[in-house]
SEMI-190936 format. One record per residue: x, y, z of N, C-alpha, C in turn. Coordinates in Angstrom, 2 decimals, decimal comma. Each point is the difference from the previous one (the first is absolute). Example, Ala and Ser with C-alpha at 12.3 -4.5 7.8 and 13.67 -1.06 7.14 Angstrom:
SEMI-190936
[pt [13,19; -5,69; 7,80]; [-0,89; 1,19; 0,00]; [0,90; 1,20; 0,00]]
[pt [-0,35; 1,05; -0,72]; [0,82; 1,19; 0,06]; [-0,77; 1,09; 0,73]]
This chain:
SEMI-190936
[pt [113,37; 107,76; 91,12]; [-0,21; -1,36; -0,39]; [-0,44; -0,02; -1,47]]
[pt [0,61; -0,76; -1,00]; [-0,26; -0,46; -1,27]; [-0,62; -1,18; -0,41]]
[pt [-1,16; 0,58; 0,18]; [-1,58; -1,96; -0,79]; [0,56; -0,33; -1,27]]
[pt [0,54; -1,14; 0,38]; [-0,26; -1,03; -1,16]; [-1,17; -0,54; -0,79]]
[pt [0,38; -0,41; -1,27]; [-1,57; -0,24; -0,58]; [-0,11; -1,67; 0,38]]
[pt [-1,46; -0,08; -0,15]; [-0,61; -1,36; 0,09]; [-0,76; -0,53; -1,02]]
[pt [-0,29; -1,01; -0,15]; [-0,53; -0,22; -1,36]; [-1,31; -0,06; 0,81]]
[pt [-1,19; 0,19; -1,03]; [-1,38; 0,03; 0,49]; [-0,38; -1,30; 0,07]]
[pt [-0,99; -0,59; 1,11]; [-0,61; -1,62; 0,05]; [1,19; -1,14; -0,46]]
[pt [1,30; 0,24; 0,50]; [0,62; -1,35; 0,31]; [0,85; 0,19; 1,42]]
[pt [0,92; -1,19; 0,03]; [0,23; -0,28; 1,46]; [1,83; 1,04; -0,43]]
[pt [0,57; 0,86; 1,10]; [0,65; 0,81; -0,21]; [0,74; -0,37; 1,02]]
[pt [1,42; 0,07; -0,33]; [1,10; -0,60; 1,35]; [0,85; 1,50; 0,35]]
[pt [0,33; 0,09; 1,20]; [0,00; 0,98; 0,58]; [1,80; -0,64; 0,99]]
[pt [0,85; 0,49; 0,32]; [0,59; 0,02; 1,11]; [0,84; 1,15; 0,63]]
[pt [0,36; -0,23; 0,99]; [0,19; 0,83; 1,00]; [1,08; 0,01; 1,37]]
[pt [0,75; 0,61; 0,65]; [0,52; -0,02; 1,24]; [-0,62; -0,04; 1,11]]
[pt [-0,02; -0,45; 1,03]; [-0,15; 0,17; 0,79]; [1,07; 0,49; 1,44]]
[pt [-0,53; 1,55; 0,16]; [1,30; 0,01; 0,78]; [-0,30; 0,35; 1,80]]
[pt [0,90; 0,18; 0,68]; [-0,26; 0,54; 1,58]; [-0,12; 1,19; 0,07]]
[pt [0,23; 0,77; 1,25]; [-0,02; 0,93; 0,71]; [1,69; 1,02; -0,41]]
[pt [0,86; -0,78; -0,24]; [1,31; 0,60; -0,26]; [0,55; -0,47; -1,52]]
[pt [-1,24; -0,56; -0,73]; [0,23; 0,03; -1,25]; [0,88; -1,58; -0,50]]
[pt [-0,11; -0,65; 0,64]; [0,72; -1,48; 0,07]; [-1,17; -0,68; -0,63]]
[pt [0,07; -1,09; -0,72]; [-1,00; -0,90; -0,91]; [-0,16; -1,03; 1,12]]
[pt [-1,13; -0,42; -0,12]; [-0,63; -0,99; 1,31]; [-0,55; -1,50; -1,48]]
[pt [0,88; -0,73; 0,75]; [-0,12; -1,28; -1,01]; [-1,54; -0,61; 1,20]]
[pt [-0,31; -1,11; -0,47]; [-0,92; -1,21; 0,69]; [-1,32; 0,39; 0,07]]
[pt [-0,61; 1,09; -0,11]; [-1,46; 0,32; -0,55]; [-1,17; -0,71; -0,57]]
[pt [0,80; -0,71; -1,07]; [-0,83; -0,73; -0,51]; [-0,94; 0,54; -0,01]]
[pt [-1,50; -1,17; 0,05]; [-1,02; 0,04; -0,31]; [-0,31; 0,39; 0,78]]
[pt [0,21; 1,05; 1,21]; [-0,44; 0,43; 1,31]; [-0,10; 1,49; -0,21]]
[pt [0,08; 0,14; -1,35]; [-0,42; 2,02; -0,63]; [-0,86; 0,32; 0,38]]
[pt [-0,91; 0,73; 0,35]; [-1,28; 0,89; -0,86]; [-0,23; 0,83; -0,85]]
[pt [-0,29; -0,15; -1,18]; [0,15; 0,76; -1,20]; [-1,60; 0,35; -0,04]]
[pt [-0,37; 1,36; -0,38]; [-1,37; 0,57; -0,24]; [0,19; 0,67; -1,37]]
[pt [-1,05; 0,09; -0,42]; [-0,07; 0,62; -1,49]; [-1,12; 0,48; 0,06]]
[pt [0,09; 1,06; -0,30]; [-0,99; 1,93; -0,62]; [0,18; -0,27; -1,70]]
[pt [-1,31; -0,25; -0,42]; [-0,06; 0,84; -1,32]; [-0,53; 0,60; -0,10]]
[pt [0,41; 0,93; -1,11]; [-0,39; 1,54; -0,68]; [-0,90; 0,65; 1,41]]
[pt [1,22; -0,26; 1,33]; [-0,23; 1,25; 0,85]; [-1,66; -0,37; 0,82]]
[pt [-0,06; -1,28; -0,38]; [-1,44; -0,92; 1,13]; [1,11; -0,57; 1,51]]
[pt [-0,74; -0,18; 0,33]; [0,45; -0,25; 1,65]; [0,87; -1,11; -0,26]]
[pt [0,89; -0,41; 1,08]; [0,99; -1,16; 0,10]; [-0,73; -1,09; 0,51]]
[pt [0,21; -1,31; -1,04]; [-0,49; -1,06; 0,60]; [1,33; -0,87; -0,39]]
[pt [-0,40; -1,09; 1,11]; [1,29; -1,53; -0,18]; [0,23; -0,42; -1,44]]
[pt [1,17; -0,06; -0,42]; [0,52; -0,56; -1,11]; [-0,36; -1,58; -0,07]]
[pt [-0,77; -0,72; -1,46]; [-0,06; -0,85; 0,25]; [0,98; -1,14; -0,89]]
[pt [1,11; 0,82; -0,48]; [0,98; -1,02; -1,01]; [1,14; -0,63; 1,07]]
[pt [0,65; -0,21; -0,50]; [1,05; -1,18; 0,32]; [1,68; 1,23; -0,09]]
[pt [0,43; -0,16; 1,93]; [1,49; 0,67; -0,01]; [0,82; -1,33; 0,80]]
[pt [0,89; 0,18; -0,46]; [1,12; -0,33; 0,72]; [1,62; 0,32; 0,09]]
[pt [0,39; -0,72; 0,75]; [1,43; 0,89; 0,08]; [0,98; -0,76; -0,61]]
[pt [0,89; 1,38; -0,95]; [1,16; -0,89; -0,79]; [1,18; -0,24; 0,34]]
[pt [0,61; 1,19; 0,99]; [1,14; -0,02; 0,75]; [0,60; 0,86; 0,50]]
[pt [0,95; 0,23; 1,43]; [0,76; 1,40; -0,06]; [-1,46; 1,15; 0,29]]
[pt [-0,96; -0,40; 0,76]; [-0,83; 1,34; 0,02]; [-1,10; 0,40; -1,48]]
[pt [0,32; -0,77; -0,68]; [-0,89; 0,12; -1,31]; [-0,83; -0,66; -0,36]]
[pt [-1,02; 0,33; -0,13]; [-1,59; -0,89; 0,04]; [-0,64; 0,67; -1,37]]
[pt [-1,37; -1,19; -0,39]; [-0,49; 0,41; -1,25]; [-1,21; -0,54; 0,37]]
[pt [-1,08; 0,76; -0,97]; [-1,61; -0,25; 0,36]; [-0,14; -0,10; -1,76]]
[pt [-1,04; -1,06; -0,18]; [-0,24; 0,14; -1,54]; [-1,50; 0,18; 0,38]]
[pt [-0,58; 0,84; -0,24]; [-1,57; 0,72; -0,19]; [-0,81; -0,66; -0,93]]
[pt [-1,34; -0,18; 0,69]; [-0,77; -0,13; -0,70]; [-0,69; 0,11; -1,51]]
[pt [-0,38; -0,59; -0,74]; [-0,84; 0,70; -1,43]; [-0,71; 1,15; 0,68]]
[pt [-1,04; -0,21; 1,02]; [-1,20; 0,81; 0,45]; [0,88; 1,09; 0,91]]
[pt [1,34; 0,13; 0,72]; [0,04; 1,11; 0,75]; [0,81; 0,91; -1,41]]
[pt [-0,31; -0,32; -1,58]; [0,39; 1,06; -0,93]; [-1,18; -0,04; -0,66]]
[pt [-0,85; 0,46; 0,19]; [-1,16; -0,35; -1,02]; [-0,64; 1,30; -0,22]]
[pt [0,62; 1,44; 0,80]; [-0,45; 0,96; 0,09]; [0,96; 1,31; -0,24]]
[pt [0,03; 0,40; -1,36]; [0,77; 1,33; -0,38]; [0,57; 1,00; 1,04]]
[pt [1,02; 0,47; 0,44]; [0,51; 0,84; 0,49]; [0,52; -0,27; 1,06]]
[pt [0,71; 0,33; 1,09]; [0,67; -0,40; 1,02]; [0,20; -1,29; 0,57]]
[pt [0,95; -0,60; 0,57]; [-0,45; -1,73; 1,15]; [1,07; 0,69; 0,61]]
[pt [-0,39; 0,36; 1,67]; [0,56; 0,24; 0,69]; [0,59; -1,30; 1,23]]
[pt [1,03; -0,33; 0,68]; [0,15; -1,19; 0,21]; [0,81; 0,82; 1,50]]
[pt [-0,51; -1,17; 1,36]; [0,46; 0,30; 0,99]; [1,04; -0,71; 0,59]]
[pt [0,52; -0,35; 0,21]; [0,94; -1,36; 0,68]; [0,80; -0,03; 1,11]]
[pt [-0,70; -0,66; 1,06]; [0,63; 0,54; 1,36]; [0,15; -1,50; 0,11]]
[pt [0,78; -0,17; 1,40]; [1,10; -1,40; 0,52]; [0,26; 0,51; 1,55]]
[pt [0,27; -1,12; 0,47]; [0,71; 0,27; 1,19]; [1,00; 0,78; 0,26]]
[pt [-0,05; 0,58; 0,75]; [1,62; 1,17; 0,04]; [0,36; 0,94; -1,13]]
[pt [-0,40; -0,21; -0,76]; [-0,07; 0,68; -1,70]; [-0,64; 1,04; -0,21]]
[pt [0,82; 0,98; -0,41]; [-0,49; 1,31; -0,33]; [-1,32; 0,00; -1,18]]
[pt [-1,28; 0,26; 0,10]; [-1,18; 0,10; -1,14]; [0,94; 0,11; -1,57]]
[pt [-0,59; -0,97; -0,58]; [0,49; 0,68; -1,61]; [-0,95; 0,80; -0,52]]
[pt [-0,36; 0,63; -0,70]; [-0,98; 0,56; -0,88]; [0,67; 0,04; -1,62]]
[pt [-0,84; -0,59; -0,65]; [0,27; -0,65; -1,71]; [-0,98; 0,74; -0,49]]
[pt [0,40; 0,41; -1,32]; [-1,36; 0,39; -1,04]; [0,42; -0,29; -1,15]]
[pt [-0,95; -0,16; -0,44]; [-0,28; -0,45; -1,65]; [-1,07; 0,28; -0,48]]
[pt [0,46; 0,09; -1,60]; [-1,53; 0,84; -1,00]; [0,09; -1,17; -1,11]]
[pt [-1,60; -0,12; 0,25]; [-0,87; -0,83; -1,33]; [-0,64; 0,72; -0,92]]
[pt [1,44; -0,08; -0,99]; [-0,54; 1,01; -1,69]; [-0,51; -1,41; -1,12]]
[pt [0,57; -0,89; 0,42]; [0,52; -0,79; -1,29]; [-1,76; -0,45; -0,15]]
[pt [-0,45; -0,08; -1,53]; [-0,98; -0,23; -0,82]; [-0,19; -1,32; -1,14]]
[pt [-0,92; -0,31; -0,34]; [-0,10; -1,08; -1,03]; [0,52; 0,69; -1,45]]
[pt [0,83; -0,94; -0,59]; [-0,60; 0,47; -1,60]; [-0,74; 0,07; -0,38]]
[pt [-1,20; 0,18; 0,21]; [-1,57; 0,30; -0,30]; [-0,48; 1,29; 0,01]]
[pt [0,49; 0,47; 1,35]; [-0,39; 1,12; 0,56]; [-0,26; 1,51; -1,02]]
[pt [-0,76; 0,46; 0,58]; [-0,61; 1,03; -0,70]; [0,36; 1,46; 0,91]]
[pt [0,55; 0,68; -0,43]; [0,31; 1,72; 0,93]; [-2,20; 0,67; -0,35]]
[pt [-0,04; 0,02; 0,99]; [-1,39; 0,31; 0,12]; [-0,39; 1,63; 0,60]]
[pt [-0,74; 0,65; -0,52]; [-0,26; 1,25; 0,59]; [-1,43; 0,31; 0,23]]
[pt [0,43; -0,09; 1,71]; [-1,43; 0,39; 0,76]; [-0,25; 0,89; 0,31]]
[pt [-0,91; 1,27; 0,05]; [-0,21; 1,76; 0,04]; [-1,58; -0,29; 1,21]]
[pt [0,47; 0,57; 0,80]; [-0,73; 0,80; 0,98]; [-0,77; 1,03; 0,10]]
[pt [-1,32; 0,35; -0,76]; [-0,15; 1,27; 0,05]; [-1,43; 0,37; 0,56]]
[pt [-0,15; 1,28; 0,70]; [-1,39; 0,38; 0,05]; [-0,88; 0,06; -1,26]]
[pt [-1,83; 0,34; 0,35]; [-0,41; 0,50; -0,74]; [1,07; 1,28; -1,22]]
[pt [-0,51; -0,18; -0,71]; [0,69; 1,51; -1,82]; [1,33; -0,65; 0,37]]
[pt [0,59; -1,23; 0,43]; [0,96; -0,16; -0,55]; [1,34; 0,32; 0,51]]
[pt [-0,18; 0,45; 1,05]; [0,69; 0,76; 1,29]; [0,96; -1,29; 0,35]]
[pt [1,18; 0,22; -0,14]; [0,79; -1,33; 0,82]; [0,01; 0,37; 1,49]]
[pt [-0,07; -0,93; 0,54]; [0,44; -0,59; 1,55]; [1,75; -0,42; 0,25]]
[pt [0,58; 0,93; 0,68]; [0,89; -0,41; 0,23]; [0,18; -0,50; 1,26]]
[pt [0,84; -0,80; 0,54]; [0,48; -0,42; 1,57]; [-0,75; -1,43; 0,11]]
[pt [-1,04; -0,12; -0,81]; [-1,00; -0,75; 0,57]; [1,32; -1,27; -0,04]]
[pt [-0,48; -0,83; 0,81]; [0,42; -2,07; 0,41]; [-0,86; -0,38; -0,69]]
[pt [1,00; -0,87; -1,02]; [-0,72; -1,36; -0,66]; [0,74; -1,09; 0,04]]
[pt [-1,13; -1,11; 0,43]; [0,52; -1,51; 0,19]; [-0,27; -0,38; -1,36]]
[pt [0,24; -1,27; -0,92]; [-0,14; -0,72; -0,95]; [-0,31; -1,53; 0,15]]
[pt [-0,92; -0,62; 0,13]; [-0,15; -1,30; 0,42]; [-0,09; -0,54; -1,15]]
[pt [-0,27; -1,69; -0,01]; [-0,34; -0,68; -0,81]; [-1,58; -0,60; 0,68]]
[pt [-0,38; 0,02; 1,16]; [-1,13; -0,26; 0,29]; [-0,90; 1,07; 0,53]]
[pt [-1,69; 0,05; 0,46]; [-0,10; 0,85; 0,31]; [-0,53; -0,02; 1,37]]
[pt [0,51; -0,16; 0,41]; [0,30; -0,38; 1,58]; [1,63; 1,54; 0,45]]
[pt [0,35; 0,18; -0,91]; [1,21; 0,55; 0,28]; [1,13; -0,75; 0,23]]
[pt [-0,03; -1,41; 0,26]; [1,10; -0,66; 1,09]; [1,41; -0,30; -1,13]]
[pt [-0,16; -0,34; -0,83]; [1,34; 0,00; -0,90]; [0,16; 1,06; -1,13]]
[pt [0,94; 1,22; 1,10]; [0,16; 0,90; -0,76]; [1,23; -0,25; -0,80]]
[pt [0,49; 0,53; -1,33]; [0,99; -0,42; -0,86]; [0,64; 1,56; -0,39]]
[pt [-0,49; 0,80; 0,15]; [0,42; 1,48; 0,14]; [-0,81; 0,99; 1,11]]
[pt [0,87; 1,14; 0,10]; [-0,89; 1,14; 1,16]; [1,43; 1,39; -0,51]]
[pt [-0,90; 0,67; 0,28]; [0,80; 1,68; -0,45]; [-1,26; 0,92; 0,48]]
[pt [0,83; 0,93; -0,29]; [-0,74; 1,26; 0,11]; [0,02; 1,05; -1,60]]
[pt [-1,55; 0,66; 0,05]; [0,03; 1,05; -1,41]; [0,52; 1,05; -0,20]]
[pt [0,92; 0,04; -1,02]; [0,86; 1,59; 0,10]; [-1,22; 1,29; 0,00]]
[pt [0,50; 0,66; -0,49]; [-0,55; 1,74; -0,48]; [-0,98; -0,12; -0,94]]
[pt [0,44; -1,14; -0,90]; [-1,09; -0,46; -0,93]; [-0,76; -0,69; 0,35]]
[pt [-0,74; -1,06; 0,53]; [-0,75; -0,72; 0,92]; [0,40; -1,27; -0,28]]
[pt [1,37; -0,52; -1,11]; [0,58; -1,13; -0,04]; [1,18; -0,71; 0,73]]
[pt [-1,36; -1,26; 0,43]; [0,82; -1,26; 0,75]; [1,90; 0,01; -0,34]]
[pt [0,72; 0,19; 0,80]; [1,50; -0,47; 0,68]; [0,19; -0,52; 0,93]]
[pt [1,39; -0,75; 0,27]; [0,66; -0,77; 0,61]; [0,40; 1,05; 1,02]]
[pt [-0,53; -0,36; 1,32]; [0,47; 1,06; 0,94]; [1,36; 0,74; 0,16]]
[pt [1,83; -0,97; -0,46]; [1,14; 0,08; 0,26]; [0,24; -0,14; -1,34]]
[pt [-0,46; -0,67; -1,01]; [1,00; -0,23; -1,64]; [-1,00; 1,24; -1,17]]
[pt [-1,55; 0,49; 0,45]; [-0,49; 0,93; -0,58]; [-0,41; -0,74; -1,05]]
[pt [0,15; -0,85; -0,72]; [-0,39; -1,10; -1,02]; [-1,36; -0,11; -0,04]]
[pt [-0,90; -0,17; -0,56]; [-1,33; -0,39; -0,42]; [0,36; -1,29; 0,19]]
[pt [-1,45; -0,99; 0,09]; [0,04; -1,32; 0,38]; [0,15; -1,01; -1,40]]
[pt [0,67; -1,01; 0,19]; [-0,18; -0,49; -1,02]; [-0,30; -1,54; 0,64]]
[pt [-1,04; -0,12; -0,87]; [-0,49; -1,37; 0,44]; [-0,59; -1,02; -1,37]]
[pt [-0,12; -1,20; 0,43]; [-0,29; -1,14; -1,26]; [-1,43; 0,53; -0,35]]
[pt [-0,57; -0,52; -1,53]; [-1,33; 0,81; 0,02]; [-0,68; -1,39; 0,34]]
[pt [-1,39; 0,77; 0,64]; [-1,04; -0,49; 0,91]; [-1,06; 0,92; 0,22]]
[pt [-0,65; -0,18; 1,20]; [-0,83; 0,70; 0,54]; [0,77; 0,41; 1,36]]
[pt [-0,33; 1,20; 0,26]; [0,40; 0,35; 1,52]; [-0,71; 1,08; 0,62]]
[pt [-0,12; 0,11; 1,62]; [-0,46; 0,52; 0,33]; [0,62; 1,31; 0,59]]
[pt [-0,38; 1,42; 0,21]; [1,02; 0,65; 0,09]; [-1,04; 0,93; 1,08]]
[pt [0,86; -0,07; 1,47]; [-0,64; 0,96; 1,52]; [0,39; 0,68; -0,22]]
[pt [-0,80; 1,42; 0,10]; [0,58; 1,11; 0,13]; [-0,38; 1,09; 1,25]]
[pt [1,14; 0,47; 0,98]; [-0,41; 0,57; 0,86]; [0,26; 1,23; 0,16]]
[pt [-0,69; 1,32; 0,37]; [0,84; 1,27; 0,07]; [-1,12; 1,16; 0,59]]
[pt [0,92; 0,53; 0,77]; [-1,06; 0,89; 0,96]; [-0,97; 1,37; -0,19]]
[pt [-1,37; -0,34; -0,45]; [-0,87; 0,94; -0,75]; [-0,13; -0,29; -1,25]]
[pt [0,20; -1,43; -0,59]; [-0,15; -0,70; -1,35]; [-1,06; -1,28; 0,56]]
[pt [-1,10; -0,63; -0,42]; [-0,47; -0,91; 0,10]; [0,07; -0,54; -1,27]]
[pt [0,22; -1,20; 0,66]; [0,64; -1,30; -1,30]; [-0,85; -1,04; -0,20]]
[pt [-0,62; -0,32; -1,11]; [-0,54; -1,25; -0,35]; [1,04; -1,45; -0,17]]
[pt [-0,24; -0,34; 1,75]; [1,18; -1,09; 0,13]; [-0,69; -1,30; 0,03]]
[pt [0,47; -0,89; -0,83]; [1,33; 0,13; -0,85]; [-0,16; 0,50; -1,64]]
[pt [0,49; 0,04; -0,70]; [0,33; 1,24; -1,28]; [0,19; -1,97; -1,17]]
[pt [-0,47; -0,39; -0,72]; [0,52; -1,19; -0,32]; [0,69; 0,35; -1,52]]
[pt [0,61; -0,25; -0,42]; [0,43; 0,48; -0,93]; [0,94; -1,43; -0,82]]
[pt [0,20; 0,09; -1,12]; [0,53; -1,31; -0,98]; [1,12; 0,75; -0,59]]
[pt [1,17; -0,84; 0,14]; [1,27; 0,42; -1,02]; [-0,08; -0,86; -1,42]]
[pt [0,42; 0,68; -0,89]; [-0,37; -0,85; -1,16]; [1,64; -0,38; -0,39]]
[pt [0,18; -0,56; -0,47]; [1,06; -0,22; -0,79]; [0,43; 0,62; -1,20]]
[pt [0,99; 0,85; -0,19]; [0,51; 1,04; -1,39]; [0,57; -1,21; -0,91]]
């Protein structure tokens, strides 16, 4: 399977087949889908944008601002009556012109990088709106779990979790991007 990109925090139109058991397209579905959406690899919950059907077995969902609001994967489920499961993916790279390529380092005490460790990137510190998450290479710097990219984000303040086993982390890490 080949993810398409999505643009980050707008509404993203999506369509699709729907087919049977012997591979025949099943028209009349309509609004009678269930579509679920996983981001960046969090559990499946109900889609809450707007699908319907265009014709001939072919249906379209236009997504939410909020089910793209989070860097890296949107995994999408879509089951129907009689209808074989679809499974869709798509990747949220796309960034502001603002944005800043930012480099975050992980390290023990003398300077020691942390590698493997999980980091979320929020804008609050609550954790709940994360806008990036990766893991630290060899060097103890923040990447994009699948594109390897460092984060690039608008400058601000942000908060940055860091988790990793036999590392204790002063969570959250707050840190400001400045503008070059």
């Amino acid at each position: 399977m080949t993810a398409l990109e999505w643009t980050l925090d707008q509404q993203n139109l999506i369509t699709f087949v729907m087919i049977d058991g012997s591979g025949g397209e099943i028209s009349g579905l309509g609004g009678t889908l269930s579509l679920e959406i996983s981001k960046n690899g969090a559990a499946f919950l109900p889609a809450a944008g707007v699908q319907a059907e265009m014709s001939d077995g072919w249906y379209k969902y236009t997504a939410t601002a909020g089910e793209s609001d989070t860097f890296g994967v949107v995994s999408i489920k879509v089951t129907g009556a009689g209808a074989i499961q679809q499974n869709l993916e798509y990747v949220i790279l796309g960034r502001s012109i603002y944005a800043e390529e930012f480099t975050y380092t992980v390290t023990k005490p003398g300077a020691i990088p942390v590698a493997g460790a999980t980091v979320s990137v929020s804008t609050d510190d609550a954790g709940v709106r994360v806008v990036f998450s990766g893991i630290t290479d060899v060097f103890g710097v923040l990447r994009h779990m699948t594109t390897n990219q460092k984060p690039w984000l608008d400058p601000g303040w942000y908060y940055f979790w860091v988790f990793a086993d036999g590392f204790i982390a002063s969570n959250p890490d707050l840190e400001e991007v400045v503008a070059t």
